[in-house]
C-alpha positions in Angstrom: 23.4 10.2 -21.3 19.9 8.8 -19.9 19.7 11.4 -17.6 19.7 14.1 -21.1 17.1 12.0 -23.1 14.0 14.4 -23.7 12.1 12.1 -25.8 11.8 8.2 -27.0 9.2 6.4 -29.1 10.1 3.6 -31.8 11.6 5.8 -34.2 13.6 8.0 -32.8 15.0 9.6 -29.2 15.8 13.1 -29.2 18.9 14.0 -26.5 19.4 17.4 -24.9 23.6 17.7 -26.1 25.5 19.4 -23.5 28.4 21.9 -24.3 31.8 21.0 -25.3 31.1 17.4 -26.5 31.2 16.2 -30.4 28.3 14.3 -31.8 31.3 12.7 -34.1 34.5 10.7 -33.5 36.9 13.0 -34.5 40.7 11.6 -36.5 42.2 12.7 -33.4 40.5 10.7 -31.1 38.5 11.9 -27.8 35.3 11.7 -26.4 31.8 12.2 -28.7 28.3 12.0 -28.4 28.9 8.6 -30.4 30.6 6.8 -26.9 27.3 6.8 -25.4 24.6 5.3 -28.0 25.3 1.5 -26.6 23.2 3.0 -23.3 20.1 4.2 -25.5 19.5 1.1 -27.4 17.0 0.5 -25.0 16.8 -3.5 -26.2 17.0 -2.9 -29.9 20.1 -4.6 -31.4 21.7 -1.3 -33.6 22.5 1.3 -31.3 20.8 4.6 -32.0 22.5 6.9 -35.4 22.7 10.5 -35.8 20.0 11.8 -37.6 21.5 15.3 -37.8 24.8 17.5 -36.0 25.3 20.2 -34.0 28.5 21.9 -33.3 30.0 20.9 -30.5 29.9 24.2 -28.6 26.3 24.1 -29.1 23.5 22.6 -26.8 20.1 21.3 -27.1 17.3 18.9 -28.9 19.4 16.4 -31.3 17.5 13.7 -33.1 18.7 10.2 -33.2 17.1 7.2 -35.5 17.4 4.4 -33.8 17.2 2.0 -36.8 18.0 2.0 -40.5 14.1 2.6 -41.6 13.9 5.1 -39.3 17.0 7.1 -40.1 16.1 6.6 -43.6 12.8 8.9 -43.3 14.8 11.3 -40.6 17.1 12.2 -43.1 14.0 12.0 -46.1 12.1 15.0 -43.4 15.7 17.3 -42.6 16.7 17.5 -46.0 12.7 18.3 -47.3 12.8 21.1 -44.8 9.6 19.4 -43.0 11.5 19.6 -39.5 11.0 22.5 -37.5 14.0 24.0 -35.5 14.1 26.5 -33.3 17.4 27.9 -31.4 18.1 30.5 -28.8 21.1 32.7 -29.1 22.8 35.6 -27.2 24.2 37.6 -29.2 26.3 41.1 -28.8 25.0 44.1 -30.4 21.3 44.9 -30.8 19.2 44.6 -34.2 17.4 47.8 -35.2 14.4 45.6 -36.1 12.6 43.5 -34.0 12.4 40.2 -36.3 13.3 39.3 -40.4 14.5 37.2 -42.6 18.4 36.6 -43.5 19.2 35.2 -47.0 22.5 34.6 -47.9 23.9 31.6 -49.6 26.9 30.2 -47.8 30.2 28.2 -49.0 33.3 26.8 -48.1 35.7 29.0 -46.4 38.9 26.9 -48.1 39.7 23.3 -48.1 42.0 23.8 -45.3 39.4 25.1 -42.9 37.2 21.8 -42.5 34.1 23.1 -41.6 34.5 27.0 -41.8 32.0 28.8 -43.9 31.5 32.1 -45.2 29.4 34.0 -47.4 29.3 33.5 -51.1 26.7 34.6 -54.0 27.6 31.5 -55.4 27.2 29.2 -52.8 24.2 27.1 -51.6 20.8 29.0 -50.5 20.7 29.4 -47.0 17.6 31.2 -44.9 17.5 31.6 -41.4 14.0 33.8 -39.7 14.6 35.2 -36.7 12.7 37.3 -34.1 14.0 39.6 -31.1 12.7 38.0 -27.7 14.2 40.3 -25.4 17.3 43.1 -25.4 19.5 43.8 -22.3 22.8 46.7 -22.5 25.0 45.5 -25.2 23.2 41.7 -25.4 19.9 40.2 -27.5 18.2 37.4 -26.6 17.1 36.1 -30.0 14.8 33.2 -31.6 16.0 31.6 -34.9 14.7 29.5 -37.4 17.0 28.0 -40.0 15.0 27.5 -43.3 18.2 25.3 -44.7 20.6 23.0 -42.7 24.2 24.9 -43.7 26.9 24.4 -41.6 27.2 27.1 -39.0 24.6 28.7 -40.7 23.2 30.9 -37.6 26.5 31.4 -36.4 27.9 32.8 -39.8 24.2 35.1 -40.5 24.2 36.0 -37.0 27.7 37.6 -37.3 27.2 39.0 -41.0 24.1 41.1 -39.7 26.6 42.8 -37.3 25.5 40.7 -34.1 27.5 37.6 -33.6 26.6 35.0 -30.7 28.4 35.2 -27.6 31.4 33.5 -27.2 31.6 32.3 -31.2 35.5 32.2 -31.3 35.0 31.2 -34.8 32.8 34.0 -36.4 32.7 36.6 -33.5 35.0 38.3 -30.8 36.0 35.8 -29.1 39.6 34.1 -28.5 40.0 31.3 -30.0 40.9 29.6 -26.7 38.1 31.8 -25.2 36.6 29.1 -22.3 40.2 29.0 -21.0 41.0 32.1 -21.1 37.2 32.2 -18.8 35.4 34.0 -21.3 32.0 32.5 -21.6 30.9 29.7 -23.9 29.1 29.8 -26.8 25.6 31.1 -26.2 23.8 28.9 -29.0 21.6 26.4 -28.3 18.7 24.2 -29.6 15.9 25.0 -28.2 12.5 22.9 -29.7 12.2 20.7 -32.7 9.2 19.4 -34.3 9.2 16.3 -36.0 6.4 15.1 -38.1 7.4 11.2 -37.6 4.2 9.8 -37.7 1.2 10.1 -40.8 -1.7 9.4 -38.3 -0.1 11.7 -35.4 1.0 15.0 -34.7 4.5 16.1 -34.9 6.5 15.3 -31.9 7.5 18.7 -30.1 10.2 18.4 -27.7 12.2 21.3 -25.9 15.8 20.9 -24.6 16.1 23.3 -21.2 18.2 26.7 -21.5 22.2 24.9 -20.6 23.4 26.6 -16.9 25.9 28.5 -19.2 23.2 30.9 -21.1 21.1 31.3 -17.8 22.7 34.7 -16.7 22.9 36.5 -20.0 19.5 35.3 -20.7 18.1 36.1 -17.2 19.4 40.0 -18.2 17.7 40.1 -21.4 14.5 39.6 -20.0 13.8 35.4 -19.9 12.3 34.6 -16.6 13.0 31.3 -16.3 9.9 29.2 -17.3 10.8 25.3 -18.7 8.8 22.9 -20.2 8.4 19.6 -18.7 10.5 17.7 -20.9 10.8 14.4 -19.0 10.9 11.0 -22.0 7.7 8.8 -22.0 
């Protein structure tokens, strides 16, 4: 996991999650993010705590405080909205506008679906921007913004608007045992997050590089491959 850290200070490290790997321990058992925080304590005695999730399909920037004070303003900045995050999707179809707004409150799918969630008018607010960056046959390369933190809240808008990400086995076309069956993985990941950690500074800005997994599709829809140097200090 040292060779994924994008970013350390004091406060916080931010970790470029791969594919395929839960940022929990699950009831079950199994590997998670969580097995590998004793390597980033980096001499502090408390390893590092989730500041935030991802699914574990998706990729990217995930912030970690690394002690109780710190984790303690994290979760103050997520849940005031004050943390930018940005993600880059493939998905299938092709919007007939070039960027907007989707607002539409989300909700539990049913107790016995965990985590599933679908639309509901009664539910909790839920915003996500988003903006076209490129269009190939059949495939769009697209920027998103959540506004809120829902759970799969991009994936559930995404395939609401008619254009689900690639390989969502949940909320798109995909089989539910989809990377065995060798369709491709989801094609979601987090790309940049800007945290505002500091009064006196600016926001930290740190950029996770595109997984080997969304390289092709992207490639097709027009990305050309440019990364950030996103080596930690």
């Amino acid at each position: 996991m040292l060779s994924r850290l994008l970013y350390r200070d004091g406060l916080m490290l931010v970790v470029d999650k791969p594919a395929g790997l839960s940022v929990h321990r699950g009831p079950k058992g199994g590997a998670s993010l969580e097995d590998y925080f004793d390597v980033l304590r980096f001499g502090l005695p408390r390893m590092p705590a989730l500041a935030h999730r991802l699914d574990k399909d998706t990729t990217g920037c995930l912030v970690l405080g690394r002690h109780r004070k710190a984790l303690a303003l994290l979760g103050k900045l997520f849940k005031q909205g004050k943390i930018g995050k940005t993600y880059w999707a493939v998905v299938e179809g092709s919007p007939e506008t070039d960027e907007g707004l989707i607002d539409m409150p989300l909700g539990r799918l049913d107790e016995s679906r965990g985590w599933w969630m679908k639309p509901d008018p009664n539910g909790k607010p839920s915003q996500t921007t988003w903006k076209v960056m490129g269009r190939a046959q059949g495939q769009t390369w697209l920027a998103l913004e959540p506004l809120t933190g829902r759970t799969h809240q991009i994936r559930v808008h995404c395939s609401e608007m008619g254009w689900p990400v690639v390989g969502d086995n949940i909320y798109g076309s995909a089989p539910r045992n989809s990377v065995s069956l060798g369709e491709p993985p989801l094609h979601l990941h987090s790309r940049e997050i800007v945290v505002p950690i500091s009064k006196n500074k600016p926001p930290v800005v740190t950029t996770a590089p595109v997984p080997a997994h969304m390289r092709e599709m992207l490639t097709k829809c027009g990305w050309k491959g440019e990364e950030p140097n996103t080596a930690a200090p």
